[in-house]
C-alpha positions as CSV (number, residue, x, y, z in Angstrom):
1,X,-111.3,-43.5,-9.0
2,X,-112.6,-40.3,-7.3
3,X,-109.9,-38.0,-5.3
4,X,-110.6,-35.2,-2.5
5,X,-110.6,-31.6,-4.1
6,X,-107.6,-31.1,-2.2
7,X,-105.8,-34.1,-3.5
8,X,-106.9,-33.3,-7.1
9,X,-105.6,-30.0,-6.8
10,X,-102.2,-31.3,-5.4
11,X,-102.1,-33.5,-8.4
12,X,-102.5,-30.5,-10.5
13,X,-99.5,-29.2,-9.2
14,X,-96.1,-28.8,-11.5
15,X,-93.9,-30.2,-8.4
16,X,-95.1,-33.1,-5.9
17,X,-94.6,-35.9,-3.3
18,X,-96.6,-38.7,-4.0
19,X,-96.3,-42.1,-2.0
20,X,-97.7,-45.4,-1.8
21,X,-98.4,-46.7,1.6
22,X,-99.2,-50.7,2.6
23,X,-100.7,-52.1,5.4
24,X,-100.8,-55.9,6.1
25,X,-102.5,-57.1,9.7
26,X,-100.9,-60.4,10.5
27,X,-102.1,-62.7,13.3
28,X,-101.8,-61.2,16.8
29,X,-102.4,-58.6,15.5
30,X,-98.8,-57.6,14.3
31,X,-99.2,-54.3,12.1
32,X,-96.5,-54.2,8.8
33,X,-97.0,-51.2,7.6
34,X,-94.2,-50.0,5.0
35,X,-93.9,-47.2,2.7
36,X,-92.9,-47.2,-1.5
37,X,-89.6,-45.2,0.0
38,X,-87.8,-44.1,2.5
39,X,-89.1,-42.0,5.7
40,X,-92.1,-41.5,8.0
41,X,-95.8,-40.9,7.1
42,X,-98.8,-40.6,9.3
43,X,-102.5,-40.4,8.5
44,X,-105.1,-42.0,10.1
45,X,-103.7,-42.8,13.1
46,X,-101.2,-45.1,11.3
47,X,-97.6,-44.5,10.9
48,X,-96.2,-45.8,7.7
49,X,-92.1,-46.2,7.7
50,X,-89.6,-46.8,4.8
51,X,-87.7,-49.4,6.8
52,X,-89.3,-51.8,9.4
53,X,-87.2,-53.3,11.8
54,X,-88.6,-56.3,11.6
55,X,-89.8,-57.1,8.6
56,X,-87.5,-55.1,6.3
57,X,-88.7,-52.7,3.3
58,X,-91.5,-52.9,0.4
59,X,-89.4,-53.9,-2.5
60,X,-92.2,-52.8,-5.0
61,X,-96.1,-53.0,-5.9
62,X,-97.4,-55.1,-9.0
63,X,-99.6,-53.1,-11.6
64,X,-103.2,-53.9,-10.9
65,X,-106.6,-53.9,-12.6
66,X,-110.5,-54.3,-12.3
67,X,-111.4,-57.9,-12.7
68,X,-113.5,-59.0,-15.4
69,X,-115.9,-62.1,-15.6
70,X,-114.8,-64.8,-13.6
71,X,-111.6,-62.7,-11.9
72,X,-111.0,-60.7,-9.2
73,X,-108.5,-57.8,-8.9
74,X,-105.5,-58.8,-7.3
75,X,-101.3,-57.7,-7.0
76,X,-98.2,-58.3,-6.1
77,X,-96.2,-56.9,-2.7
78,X,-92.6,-57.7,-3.3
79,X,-91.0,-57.7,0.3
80,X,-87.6,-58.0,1.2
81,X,-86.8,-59.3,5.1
82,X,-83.9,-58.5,6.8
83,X,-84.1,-62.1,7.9
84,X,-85.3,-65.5,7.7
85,X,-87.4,-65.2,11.1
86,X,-89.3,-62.3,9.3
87,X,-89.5,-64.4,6.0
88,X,-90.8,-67.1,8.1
89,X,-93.7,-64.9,9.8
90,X,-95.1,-63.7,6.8
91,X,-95.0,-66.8,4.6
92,X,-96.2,-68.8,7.9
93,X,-99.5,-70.7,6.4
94,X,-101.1,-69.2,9.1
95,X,-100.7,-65.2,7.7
96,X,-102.8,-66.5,4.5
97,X,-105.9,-64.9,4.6
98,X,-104.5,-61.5,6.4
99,X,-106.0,-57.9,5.7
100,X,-104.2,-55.9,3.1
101,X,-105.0,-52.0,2.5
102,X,-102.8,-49.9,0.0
103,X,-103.4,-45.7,0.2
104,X,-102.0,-43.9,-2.4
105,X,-101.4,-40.0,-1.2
106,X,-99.2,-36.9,-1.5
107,X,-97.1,-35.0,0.6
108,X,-96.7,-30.8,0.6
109,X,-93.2,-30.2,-0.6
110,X,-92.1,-27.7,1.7
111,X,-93.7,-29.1,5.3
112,X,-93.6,-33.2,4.4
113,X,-97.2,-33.0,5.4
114,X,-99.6,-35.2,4.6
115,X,-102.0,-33.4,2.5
116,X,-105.7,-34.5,2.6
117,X,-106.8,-37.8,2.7
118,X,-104.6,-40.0,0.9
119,X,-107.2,-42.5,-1.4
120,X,-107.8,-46.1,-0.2
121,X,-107.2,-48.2,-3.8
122,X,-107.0,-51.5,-2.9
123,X,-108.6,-53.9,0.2
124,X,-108.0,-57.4,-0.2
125,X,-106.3,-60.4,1.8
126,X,-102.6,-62.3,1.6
127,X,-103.0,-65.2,-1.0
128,X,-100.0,-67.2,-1.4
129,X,-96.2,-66.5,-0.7
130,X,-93.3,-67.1,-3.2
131,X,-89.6,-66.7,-1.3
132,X,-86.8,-66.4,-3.5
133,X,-83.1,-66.6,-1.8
134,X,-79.9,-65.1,-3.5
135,X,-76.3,-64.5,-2.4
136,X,-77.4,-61.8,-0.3
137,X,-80.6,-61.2,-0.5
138,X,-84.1,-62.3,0.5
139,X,-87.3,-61.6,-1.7
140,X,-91.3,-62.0,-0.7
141,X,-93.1,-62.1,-3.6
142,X,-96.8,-62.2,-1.6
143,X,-100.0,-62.6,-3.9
144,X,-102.7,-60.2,-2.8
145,X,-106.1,-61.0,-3.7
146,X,-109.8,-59.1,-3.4
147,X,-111.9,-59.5,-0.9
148,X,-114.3,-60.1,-4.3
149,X,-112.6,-63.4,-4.8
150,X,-114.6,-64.9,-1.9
151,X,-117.9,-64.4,-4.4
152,X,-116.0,-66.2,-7.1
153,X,-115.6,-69.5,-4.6
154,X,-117.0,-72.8,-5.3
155,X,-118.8,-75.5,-3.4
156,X,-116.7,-78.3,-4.2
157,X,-115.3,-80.1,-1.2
158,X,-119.2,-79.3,0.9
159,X,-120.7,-82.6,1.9
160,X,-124.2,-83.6,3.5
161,X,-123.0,-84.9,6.5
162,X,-122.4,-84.3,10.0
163,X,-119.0,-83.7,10.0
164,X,-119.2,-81.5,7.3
165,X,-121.6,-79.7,8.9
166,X,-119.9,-79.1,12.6
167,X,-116.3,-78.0,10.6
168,X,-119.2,-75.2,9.5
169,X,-121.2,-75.0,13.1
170,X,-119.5,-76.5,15.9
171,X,-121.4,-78.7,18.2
172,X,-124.3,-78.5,16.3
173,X,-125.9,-82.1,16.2
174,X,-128.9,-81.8,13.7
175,X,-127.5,-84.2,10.9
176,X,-125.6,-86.5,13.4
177,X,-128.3,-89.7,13.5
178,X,-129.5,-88.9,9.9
179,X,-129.0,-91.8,8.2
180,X,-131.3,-91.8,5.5
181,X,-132.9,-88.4,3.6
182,X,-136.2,-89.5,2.2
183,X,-136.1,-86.7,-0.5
184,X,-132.3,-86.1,-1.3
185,X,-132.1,-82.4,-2.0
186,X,-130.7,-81.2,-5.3
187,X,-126.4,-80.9,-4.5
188,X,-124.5,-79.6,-7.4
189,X,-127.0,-79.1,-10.1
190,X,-130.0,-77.1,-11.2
191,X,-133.2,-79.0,-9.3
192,X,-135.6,-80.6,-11.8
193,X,-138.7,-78.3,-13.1
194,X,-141.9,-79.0,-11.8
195,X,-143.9,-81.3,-14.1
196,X,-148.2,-81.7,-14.7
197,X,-148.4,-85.5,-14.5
198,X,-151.8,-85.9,-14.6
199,X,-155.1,-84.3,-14.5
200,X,-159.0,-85.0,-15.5
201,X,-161.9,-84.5,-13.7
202,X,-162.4,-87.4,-11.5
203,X,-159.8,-87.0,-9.7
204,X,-156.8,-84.1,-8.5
205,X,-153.5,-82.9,-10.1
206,X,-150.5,-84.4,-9.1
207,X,-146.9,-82.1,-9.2
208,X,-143.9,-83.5,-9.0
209,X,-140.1,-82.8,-10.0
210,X,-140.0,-85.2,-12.6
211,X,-140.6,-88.3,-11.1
212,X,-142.9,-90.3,-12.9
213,X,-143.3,-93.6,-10.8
């Protein structure tokens, strides 16, 4: 992870003010954007509070790490809504899926400014929602996934068909009288090699996939 000179040179400092600041764009677009404590941070053109009135505070951030193989980076926002309404809008099925940007930066001890640039760690989109009620108190555990997991996807659920095909392109008729493919297309395995079936002077090679008949 590569810092500004300026932010490097904060870290180096004996005394500092470091924050964590979260953004999450829901549908509308409503902007939550919360801070890892209390007060007011701007950078960027966007102002980061301790305390929403709306959707509450940032309870805490997950530990996080580079994927490997077959997984994509991903944390954990812990939430806390002052409400159920608020509980409600960001656990709606309809937030799944919603932008999520973490900055990490530091603050100059005597002004409160924001020093630098503060260093974009994570970019990734709302996964799934876990609520947990208490006496009390409300708590949004809200999974936070890569944008990399899209690469990771699989095809399972795609069909051949028309209907398949307008849930991908509406409107767009090309397979809607196809009733019959003449040469099915390979769908969910590795197409045949190319085979010599015959050859002698008389007459010319055939190629095929395999097909012997």
């Amino acid at each position: 992870m590569a810092f500004s000179p300026a932010f490097t040179a904060e870290l180096a400092k004996p005394a500092l003010i470091l924050f964590g600041a979260v953004e999450i764009v829901l549908p509308g677009p409503t902007y939550v954007r919360l801070l890892d404590g209390a007060g007011t941070v701007t950078f960027g053109g966007r102002t980061f509070v301790g305390q929403d009135a709306t959707f509450g505070v940032l309870g805490g951030v997950s530990d996080f790490t580079d994927g490997l193989d077959d997984q994509a980076p991903s944390l954990t926002l812990t939430l806390l809504p002052p409400d159920n309404s608020a509980m409600a809008t960001l656990a709606a099925a309809t937030a799944q899926g919603s932008p999520v940007s973490l900055w990490v930066g530091a603050l100059d001890a005597v002004t409160g400014q924001v020093i630098a640039d503060p260093d974009l760690v994570f970019v990734g989109e709302t996964d799934v929602p876990t609520q947990k009620v208490s006496e009390g108190q409300r708590e949004l555990d809200l999974t936070v996934i890569s944008f990399f997991d899209r690469f990771l996807e699989t095809d399972e659920g795609e069909r051949l068909n028309t209907g398949f095909h307008q849930s991908i392109w509406p409107g767009e008729k090309g397979l809607e009288f196809v009733s019959f493919v003449r040469d099915p297309p390979v769908w969910g395995a590795e197409a045949p090699k190319a085979v010599l079936v015959g050859v002698n002077a008389s007459s010319p090679a055939r190629v095929g996939r395999g097909d012997l008949s």
